[in-house]
Backbone bond lengths (Angstrom), bond angles and torsions (degrees), N, CA, C in turn:
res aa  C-N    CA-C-N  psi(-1)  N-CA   C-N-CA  omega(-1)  CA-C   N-CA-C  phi
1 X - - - 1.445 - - 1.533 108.60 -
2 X 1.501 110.42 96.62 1.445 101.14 173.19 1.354 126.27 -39.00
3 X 1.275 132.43 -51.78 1.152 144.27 -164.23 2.055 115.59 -62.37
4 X 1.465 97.63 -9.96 1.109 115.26 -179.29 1.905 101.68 -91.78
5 X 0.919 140.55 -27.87 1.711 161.57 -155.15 1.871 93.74 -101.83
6 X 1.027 114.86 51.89 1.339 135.63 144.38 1.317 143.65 -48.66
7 X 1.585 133.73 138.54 1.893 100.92 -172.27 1.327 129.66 -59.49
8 X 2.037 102.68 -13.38 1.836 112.71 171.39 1.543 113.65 -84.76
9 X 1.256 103.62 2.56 1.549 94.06 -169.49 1.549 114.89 -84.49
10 X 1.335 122.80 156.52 1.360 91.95 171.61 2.275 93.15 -155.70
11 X 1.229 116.50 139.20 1.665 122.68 40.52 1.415 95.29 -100.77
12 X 1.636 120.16 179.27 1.256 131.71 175.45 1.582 122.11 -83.14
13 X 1.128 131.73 149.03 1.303 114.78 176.65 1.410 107.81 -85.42
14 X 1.815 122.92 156.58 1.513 117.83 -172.01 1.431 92.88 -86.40
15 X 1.535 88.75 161.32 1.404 119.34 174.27 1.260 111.89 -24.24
16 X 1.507 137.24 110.84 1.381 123.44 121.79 1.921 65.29 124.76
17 X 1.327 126.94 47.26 1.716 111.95 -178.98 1.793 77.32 -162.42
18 X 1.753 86.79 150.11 1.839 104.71 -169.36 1.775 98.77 -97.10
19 X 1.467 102.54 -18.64 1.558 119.48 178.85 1.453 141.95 -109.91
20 X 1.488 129.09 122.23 0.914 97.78 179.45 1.761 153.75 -75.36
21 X 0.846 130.75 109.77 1.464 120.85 -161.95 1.260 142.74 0.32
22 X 1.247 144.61 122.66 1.673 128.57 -174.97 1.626 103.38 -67.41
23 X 1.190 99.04 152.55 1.432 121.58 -165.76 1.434 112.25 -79.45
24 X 1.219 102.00 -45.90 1.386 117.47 169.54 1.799 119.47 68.97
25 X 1.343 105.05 19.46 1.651 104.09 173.98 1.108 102.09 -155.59
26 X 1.350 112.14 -179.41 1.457 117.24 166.24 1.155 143.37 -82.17
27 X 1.253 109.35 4.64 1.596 130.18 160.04 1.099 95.90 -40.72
28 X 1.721 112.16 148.90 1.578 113.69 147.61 1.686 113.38 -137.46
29 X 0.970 89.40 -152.46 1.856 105.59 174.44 1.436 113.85 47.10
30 X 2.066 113.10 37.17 1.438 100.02 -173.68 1.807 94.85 -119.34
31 X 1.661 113.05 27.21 1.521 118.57 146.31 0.985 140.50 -115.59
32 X 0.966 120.83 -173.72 1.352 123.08 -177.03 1.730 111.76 -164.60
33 X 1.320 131.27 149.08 1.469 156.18 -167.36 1.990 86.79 -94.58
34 X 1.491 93.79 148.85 1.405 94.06 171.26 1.720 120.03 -103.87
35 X 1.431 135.47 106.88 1.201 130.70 -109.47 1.736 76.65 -104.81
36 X 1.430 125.47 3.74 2.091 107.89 179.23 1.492 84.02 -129.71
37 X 1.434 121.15 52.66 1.366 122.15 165.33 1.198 108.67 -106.51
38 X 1.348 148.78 113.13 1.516 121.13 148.55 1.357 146.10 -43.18
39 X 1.629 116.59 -15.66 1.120 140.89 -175.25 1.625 96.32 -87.94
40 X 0.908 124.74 -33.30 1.757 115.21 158.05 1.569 117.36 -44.62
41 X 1.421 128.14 -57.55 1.195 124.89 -148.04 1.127 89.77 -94.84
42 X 1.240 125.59 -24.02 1.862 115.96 -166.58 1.749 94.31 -77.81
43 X 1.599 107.46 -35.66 1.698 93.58 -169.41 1.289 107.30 -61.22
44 X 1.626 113.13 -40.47 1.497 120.28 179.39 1.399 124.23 -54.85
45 X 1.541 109.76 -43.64 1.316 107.71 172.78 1.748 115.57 -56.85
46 X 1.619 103.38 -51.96 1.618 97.14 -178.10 1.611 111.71 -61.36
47 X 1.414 133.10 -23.85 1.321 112.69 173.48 1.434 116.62 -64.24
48 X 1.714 93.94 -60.21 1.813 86.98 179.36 0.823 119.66 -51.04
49 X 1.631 146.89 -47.02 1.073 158.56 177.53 1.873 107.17 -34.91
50 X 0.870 104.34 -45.66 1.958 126.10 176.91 1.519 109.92 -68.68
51 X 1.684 116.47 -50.67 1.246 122.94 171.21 1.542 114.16 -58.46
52 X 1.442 126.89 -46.29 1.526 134.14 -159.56 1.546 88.03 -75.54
53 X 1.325 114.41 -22.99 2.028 106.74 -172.62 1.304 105.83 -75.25
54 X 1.671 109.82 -27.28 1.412 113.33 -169.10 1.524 132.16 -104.83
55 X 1.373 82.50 6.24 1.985 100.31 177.58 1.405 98.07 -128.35
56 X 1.555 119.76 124.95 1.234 123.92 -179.58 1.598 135.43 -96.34
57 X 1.999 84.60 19.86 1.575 98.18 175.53 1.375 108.54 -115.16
58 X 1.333 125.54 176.30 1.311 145.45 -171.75 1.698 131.37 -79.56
59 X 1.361 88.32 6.15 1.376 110.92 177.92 1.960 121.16 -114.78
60 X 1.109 108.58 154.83 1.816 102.49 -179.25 1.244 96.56 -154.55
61 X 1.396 115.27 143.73 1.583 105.29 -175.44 1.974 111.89 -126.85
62 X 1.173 98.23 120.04 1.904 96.02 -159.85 1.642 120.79 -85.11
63 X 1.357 103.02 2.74 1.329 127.16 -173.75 1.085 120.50 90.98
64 X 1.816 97.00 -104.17 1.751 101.82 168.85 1.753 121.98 115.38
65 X 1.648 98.23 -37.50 1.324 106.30 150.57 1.361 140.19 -67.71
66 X 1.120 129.22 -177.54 1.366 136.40 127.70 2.273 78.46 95.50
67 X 0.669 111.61 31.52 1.510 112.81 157.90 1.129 155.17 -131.54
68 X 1.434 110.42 65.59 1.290 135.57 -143.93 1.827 116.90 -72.59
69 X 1.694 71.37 -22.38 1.759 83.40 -160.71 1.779 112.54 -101.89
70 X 1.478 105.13 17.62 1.608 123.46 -170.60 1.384 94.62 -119.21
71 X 1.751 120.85 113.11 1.336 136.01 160.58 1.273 97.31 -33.11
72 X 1.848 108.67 136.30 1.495 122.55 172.11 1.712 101.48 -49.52
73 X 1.321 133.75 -38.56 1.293 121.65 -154.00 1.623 110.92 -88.57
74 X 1.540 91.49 -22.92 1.760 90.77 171.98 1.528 108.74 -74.26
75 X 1.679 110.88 -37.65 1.304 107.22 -155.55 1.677 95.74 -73.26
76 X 1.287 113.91 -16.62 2.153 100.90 -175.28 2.062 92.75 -78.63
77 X 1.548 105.28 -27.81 1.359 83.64 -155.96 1.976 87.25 -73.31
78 X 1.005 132.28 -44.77 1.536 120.94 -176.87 1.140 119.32 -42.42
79 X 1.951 112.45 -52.23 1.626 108.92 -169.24 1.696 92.10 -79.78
80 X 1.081 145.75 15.71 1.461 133.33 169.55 1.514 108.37 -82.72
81 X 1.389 84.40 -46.08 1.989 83.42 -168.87 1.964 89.51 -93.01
82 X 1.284 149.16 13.72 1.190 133.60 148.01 1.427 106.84 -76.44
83 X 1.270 118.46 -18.08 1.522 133.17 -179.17 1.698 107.09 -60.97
84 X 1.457 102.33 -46.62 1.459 99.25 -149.97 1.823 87.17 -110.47
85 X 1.308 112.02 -0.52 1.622 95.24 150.03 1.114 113.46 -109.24
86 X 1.357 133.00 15.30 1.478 107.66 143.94 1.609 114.41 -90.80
87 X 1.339 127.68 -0.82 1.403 118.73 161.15 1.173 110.92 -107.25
88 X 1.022 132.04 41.08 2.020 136.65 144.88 1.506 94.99 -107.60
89 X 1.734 125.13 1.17 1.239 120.72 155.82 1.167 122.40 -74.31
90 X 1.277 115.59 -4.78 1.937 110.69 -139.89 1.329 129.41 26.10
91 X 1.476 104.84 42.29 1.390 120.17 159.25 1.802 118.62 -95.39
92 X 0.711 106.78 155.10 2.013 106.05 168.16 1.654 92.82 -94.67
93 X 1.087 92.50 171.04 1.836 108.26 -153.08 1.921 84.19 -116.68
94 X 1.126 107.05 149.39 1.206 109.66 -178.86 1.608 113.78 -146.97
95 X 1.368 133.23 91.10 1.871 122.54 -171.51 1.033 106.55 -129.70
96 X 1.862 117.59 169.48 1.268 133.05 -153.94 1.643 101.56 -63.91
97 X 1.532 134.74 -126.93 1.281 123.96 -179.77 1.053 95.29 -126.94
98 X 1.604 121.70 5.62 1.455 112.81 171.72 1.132 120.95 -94.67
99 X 1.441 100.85 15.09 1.911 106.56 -178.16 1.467 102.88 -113.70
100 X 1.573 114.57 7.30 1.468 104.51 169.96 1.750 107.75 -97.11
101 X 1.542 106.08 26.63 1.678 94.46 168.36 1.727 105.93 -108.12
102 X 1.511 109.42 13.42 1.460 125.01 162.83 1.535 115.49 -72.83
103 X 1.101 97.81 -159.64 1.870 99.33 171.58 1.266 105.19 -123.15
104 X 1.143 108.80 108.44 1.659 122.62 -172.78 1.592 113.64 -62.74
105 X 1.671 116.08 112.63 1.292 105.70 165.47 1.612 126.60 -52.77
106 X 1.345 117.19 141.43 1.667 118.21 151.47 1.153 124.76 -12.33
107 X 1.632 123.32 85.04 1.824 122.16 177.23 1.906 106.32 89.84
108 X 1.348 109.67 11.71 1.231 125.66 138.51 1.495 110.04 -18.77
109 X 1.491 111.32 146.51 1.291 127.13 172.32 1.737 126.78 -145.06
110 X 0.858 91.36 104.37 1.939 86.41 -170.90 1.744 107.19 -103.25
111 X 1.499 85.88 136.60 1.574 86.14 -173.49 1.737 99.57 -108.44
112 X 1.696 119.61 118.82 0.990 119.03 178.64 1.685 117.07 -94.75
113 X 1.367 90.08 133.27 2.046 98.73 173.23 1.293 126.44 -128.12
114 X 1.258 103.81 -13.96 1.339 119.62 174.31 1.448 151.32 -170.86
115 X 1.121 143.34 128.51 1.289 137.58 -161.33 1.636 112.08 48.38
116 X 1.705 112.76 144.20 1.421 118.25 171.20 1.203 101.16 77.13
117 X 1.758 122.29 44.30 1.758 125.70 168.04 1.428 100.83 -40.84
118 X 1.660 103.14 -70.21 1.342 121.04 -162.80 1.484 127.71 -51.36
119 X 1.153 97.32 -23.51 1.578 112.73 -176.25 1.368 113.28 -95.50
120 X 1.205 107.22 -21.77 1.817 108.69 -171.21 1.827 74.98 -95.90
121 X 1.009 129.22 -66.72 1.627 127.13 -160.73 1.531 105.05 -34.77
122 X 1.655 122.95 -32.75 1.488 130.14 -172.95 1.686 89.48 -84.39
123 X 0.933 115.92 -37.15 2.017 96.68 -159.61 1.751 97.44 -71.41
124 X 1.565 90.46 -36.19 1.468 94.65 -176.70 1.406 133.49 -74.90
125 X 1.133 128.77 -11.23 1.282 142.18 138.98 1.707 126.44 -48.73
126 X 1.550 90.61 -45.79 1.345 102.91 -154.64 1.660 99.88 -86.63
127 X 1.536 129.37 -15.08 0.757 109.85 159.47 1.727 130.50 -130.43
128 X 1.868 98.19 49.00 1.486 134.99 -161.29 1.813 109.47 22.15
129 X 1.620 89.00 57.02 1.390 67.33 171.18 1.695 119.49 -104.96
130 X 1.267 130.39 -149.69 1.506 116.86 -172.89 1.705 100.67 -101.92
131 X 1.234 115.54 -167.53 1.410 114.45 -173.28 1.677 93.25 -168.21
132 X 1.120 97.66 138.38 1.512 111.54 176.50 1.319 115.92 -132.03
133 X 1.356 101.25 102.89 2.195 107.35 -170.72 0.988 107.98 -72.78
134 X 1.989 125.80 122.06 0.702 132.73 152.85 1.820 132.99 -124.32
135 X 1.640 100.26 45.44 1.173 108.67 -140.70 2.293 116.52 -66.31
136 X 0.970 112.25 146.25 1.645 101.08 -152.61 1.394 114.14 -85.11
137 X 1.626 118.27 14.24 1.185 123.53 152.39 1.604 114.07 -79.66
138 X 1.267 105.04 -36.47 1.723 98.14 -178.22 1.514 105.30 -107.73
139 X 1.711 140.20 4.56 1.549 117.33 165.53 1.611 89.74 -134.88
140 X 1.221 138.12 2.88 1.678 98.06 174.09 1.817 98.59 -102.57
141 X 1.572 79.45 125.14 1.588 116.39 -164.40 1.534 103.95 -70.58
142 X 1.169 107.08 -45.19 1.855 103.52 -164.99 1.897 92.49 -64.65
143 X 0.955 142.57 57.79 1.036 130.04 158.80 1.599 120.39 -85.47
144 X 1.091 136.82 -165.27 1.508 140.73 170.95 1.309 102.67 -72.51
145 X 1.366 132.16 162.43 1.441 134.58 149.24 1.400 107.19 -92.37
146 X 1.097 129.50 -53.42 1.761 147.01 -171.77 1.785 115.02 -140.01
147 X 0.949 80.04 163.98 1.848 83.71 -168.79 1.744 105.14 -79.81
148 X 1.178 119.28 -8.88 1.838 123.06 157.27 2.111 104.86 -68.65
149 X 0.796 94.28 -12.89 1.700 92.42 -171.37 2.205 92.84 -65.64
150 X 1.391 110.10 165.67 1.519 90.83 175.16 1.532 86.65 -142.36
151 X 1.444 113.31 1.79 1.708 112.39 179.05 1.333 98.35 -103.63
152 X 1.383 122.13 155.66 1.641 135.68 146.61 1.475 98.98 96.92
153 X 1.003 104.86 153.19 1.794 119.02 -178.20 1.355 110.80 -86.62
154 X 1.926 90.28 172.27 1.737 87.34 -160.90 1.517 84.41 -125.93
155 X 1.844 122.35 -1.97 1.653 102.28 -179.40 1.424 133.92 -84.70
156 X 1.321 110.39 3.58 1.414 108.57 165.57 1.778 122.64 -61.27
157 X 1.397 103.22 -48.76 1.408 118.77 160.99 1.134 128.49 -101.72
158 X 1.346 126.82 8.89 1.479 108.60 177.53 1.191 135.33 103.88
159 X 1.790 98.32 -31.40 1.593 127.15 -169.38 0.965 116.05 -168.64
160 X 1.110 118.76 -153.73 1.652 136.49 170.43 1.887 99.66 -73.87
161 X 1.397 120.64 152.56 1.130 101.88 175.67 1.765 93.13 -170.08
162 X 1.313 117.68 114.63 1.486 132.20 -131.16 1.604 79.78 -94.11
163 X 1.741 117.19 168.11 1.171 133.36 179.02 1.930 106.13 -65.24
164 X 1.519 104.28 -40.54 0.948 83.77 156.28 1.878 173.11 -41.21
165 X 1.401 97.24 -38.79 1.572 138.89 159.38 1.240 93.14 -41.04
166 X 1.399 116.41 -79.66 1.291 130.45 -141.35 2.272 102.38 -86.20
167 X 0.808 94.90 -36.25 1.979 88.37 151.76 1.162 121.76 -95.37
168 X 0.882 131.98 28.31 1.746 142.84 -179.25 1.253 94.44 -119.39
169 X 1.355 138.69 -26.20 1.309 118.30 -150.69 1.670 109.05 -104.39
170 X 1.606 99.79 134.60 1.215 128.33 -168.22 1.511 113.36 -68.11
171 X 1.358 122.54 92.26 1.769 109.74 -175.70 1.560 105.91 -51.93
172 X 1.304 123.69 -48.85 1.508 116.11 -175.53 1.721 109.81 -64.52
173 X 0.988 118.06 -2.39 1.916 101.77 171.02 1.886 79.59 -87.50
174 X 0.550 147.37 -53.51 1.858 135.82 -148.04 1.598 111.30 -34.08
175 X 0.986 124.52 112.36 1.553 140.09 169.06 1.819 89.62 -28.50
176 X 1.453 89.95 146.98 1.186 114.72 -175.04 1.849 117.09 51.91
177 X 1.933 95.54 73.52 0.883 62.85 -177.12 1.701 123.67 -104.19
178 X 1.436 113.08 56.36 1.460 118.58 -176.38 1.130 110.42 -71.09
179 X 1.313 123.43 -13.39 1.755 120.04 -160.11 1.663 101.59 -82.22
């Protein structure tokens, strides 16, 4: 979407192209939305806006991760106002745990998976909102089983980490457990 390829946006499209390039791997988190664009929030609004028609519950979830390459101050001012268009949805807002270093709407929900327990556990307290554990040592599944496997990743856990692990695992041992 040209209109998305802004002077904040990034990566850039090459010379003499309205788009920016497909990425083509599984890398992520090397874009970013241009956060004093208007053409950001309107695209955002019409997606969510499309999603809230198409899920018939009270929840929407905006992500929040995977943006490494968006200054902390742009990225609170974007997920703030993705915040407050998903509540001109009358949806509750729901993001990864990297969207609890935003300002959490009222009945907020952060879904944690990884890294920054401690820090998401303080925002999340502090501004009672809910929390839904999904941390990616014990549920993201495509991991390895054994080190003969040559598909699926090993950084959620570290390693190989058998089907077992991951139905064995006790939500009440999980650090922190105030939530």
């Amino acid at each position: 979407m040209p209109e998305l390829n802004s002077a904040g946006s990034g990566p850039k499209p090459a010379a003499g192209e309205s788009t920016a390039p497909h990425q083509g791997s599984g890398n992520v988190s090397g874009s970013t939305f241009d956060v004093d664009d208007a053409a950001t929030y309107e695209f955002t609004k019409e997606v969510l806006t499309q999603l809230a028609a198409l899920t018939p519950g009270s929840y929407l979830h905006i992500g929040g991760d995977e943006s490494h390459v968006t200054p902390h101050n742009k990225y609170v001012t974007m997920v703030d106002a993705f915040s407050r268009q998903v509540n001109d949805l009358d949806k509750t807002v729901i993001g990864w745990n990297e969207y609890s270093s935003a300002n959490l709407p009222a009945g907020s929900v952060v879904q944690y998976w990884n890294r920054g327990l401690q820090q998401a556990a303080d925002r999340i307290l502090a501004n009672d909102s809910k929390v839904i554990l999904s941390p990616a040592s014990k549920t993201y599944i495509p991991q390895r089983q054994d080190n003969s496997e040559t598909v699926g990743g090993t950084w959620a856990c570290g390693g190989p980490y058998t089907l077992a692990n991951h139905y064995n695992w006790d939500t009440g041992d999980f650090p922190s457990r105030r939530w």
